[in-house]
N, CA, C and O of each residue as an XYZ file, in Angstrom:
440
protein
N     111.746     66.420    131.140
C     112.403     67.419    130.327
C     111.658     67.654    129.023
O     111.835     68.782    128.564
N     110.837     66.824    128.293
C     110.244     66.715    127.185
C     109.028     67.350    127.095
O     108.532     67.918    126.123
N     108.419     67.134    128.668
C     107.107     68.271    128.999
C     107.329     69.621    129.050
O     106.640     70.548    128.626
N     108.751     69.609    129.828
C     108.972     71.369    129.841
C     109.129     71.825    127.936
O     108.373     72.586    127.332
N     109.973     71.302    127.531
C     110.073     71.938    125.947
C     108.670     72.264    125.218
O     108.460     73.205    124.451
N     107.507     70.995    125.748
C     106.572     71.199    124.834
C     105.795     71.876    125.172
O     104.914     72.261    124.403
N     105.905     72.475    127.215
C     104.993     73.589    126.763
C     105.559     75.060    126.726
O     104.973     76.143    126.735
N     107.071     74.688    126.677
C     107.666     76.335    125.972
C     106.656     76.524    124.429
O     106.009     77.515    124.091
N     106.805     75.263    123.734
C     106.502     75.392    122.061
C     104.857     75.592    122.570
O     104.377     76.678    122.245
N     104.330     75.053    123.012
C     102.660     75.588    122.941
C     102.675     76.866    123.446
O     101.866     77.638    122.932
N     103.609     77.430    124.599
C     103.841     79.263    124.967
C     103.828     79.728    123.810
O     102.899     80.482    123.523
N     105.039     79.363    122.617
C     105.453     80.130    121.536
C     104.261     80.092    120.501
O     104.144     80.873    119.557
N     103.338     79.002    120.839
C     102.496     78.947    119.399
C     101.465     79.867    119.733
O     101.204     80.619    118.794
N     100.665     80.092    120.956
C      99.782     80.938    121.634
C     100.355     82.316    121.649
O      99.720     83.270    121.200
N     101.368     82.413    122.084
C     101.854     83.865    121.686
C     101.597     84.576    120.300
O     101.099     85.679    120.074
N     102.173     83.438    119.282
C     102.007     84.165    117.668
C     100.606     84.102    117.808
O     100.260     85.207    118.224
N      99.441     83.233    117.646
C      98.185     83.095    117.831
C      97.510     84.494    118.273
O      96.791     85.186    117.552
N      97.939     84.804    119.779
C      97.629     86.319    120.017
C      98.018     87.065    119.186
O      97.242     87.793    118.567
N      99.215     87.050    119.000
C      99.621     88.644    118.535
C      98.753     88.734    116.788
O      98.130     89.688    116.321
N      98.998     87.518    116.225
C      98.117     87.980    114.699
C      97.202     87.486    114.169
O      96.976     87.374    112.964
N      96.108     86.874    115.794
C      95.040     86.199    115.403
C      94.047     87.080    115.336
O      94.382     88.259    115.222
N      92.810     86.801    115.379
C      91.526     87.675    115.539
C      91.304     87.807    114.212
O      91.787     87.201    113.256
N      90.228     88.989    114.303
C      89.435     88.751    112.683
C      89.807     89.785    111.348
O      89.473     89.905    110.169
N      91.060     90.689    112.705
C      91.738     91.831    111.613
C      93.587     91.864    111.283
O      94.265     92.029    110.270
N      93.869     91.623    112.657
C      95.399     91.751    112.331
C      96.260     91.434    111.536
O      97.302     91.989    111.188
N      95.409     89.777    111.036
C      96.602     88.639    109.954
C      96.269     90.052    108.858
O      96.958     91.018    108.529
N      95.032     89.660    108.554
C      94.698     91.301    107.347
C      95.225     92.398    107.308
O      95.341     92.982    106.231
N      95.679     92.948    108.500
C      96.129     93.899    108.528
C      97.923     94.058    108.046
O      98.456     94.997    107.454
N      98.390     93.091    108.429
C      99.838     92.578    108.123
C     100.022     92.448    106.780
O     100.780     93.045    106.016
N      98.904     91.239    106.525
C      98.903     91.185    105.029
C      98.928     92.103    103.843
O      99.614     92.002    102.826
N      97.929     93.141    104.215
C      97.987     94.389    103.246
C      99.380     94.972    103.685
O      99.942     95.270    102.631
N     100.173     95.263    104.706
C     101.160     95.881    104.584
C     102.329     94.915    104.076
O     103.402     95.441    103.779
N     102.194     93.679    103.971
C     103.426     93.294    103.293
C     103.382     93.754    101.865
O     104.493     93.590    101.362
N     102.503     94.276    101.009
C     102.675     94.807    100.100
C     103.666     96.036     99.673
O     104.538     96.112     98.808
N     103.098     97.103    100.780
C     103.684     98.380    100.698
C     103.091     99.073    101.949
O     102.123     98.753    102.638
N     104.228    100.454    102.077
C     102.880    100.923    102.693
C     102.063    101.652    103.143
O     102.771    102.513    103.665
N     100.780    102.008    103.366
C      99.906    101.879    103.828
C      99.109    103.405    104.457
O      99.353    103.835    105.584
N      98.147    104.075    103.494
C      97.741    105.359    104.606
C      96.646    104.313    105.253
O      96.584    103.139    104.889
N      95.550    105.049    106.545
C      94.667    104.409    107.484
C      93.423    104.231    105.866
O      92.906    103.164    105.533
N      93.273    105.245    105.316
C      91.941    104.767    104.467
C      92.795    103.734    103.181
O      92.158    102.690    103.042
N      93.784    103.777    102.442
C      94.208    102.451    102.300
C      94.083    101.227    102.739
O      93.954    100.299    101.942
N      94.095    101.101    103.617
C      93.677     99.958    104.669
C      92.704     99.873    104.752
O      92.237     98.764    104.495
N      91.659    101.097    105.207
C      90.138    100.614    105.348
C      89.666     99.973    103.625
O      88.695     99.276    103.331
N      90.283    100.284    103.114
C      89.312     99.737    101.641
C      89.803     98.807    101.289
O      89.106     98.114    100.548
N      91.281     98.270    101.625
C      91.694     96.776    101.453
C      90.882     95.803    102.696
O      90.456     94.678    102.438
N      90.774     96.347    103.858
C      89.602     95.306    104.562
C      88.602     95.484    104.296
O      87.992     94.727    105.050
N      87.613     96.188    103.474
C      86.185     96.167    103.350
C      85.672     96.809    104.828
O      85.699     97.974    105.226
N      85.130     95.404    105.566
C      83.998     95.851    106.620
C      84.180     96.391    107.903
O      83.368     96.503    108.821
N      86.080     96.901    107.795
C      86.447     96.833    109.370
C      86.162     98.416    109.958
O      86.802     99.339    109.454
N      85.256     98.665    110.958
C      85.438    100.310    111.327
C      86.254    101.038    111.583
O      87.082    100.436    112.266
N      86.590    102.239    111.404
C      87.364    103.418    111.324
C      87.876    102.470    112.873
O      88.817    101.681    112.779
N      87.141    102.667    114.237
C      87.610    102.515    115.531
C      88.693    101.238    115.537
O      89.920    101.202    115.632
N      87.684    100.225    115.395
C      88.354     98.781    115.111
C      89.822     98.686    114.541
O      90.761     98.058    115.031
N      89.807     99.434    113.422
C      91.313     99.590    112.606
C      92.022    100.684    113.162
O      93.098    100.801    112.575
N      91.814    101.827    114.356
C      92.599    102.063    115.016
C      93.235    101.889    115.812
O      94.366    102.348    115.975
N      92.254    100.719    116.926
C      92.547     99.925    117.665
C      93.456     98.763    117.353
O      94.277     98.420    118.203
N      93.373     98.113    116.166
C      94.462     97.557    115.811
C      95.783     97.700    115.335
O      96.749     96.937    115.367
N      95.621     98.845    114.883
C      96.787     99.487    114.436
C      97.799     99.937    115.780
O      98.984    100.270    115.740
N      96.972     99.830    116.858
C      97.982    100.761    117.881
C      98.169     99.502    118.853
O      98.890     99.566    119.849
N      97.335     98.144    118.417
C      97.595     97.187    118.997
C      99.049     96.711    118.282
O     100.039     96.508    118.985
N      99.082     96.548    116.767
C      99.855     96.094    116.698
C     101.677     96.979    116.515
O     102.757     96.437    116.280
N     101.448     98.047    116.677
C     102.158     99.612    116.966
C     103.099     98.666    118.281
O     104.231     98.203    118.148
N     102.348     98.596    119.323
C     102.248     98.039    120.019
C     103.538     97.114    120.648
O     104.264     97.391    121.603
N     103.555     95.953    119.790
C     104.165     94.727    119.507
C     104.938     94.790    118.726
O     105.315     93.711    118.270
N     105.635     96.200    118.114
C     106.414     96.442    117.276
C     106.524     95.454    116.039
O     107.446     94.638    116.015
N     105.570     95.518    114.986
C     105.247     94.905    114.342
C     105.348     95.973    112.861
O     105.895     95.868    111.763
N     104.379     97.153    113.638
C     104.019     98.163    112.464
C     104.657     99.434    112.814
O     104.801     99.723    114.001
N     104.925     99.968    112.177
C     105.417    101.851    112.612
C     104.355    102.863    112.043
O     103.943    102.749    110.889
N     103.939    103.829    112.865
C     102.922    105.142    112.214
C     104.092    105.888    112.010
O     105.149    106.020    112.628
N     103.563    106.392    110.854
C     105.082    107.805    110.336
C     103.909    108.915    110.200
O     102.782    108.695    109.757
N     104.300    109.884    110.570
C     103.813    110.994    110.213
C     104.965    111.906    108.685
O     106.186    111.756    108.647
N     104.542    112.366    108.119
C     104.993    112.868    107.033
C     104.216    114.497    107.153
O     103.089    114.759    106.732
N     105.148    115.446    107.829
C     104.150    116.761    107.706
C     105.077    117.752    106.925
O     105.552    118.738    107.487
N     105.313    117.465    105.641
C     105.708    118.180    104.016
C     104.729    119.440    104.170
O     104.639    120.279    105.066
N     103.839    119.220    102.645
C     103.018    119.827    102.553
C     101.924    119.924    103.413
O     101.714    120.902    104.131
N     100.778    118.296    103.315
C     100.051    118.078    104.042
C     100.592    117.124    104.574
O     101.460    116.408    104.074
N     100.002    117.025    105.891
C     100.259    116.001    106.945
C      99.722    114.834    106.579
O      98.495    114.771    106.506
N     100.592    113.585    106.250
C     100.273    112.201    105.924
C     100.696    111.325    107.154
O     101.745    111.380    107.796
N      99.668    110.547    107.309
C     100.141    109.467    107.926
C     100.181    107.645    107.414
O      99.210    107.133    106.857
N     101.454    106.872    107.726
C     101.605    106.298    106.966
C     102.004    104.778    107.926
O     103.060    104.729    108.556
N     101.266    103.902    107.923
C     101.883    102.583    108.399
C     103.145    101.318    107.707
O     103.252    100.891    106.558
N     103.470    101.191    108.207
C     104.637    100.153    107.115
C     105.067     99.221    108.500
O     105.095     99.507    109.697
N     105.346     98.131    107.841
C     106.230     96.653    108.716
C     107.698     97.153    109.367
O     108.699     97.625    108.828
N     107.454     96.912    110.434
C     108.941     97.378    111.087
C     109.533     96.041    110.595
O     108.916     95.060    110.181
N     111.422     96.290    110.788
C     112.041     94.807    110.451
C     111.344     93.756    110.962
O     111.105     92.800    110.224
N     110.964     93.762    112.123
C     110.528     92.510    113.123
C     108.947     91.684    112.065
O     108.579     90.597    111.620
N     108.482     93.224    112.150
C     107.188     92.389    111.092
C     107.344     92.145    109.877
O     106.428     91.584    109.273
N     108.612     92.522    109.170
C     108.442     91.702    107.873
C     108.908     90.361    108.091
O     108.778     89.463    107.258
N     109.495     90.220    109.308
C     109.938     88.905    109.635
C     108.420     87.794    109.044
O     108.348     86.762    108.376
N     107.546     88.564    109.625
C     106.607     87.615    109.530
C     106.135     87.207    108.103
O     105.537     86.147    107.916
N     106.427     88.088    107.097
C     105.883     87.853    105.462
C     106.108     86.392    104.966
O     105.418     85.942    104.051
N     107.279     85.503    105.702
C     106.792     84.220    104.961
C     105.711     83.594    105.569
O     104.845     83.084    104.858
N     105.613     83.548    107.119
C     104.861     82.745    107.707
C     103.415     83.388    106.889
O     103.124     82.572    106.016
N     102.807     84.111    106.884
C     101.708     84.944    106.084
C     101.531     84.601    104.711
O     100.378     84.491    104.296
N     102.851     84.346    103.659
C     102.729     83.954    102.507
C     101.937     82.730    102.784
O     100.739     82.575    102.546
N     102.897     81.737    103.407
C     102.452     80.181    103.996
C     100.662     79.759    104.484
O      99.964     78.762    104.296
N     100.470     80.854    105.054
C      99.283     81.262    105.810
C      98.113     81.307    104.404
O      96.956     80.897    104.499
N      98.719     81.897    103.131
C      98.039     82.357    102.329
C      97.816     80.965    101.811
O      96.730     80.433    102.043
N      98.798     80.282    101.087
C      98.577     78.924    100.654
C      97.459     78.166    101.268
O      96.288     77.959    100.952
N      98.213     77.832    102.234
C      97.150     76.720    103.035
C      95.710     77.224    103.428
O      94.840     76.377    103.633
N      95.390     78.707    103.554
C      94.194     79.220    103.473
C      93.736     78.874    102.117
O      92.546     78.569    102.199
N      94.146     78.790    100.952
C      93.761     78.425     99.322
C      93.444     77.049     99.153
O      92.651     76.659     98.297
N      94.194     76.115    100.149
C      94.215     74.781    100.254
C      92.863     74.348    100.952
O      91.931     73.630    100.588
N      93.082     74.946    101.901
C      91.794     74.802    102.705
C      90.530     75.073    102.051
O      89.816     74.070    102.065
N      90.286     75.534    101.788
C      88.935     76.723    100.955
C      88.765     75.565    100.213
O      87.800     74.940    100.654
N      89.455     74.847     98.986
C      89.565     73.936     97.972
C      88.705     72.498     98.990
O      87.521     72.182     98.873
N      89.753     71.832     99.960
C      88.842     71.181    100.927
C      87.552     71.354    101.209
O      86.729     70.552    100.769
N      87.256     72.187    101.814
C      86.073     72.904    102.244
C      84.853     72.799    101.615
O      83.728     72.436    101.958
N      85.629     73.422    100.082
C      84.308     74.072     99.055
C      84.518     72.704     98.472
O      83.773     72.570     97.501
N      84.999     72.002     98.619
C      85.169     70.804     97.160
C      85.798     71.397     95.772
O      85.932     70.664     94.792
């Protein structure tokens, strides 16, 4: 019984792993827990990520109901990403994420 639980919890840890691992998504989350978000907003809070790359993620994480695209067609047509409820769920684990990334670095670098 103790094997089955632990590999529900290694299912659950590989799951989060997918959904906001890789070399853009945690980033991508991260800038939107701020506020949010047009597509070139984003490109200049990640620096090096391509136009494609950050569309692809964006519709990855669209996706997984994480993020919402809004269109706003007022005047000019804006488009706008923001954290659905489900993904702000994630803003502490990400705060947490932030720490121990600061912690680490400190290790690391000495």
């Amino acid at each position: 019984m103790k094997n089955k639980q632990k590999q529900i919890q290694l299912r659950d840890v590989q799951d989060v792993i997918d959904i906001i691992g890789g070399r853009w998504r945690g980033a991508i989350l991260a800038s939107l827990c701020d506020k949010e978000k047009r597509f070139n907003e984003l490109k200049r809070d990640l620096g090096s990520i391509t136009p494609r790359t950050l569309t692809k993620e964006l519709k990855y994480l669209e996706m997984n109901k994480l993020i919402i695209r809004e269109v706003d067609a007022s005047s000019v047509v804006t488009i706008v990403y923001r954290l659905t409820k489900h993904g702000k769920s994630l803003e502490p684990l990400i705060g947490q994420i932030v720490i121990w990334g600061q912690k680490h670095r400190k290790v690391v670098l000495g």
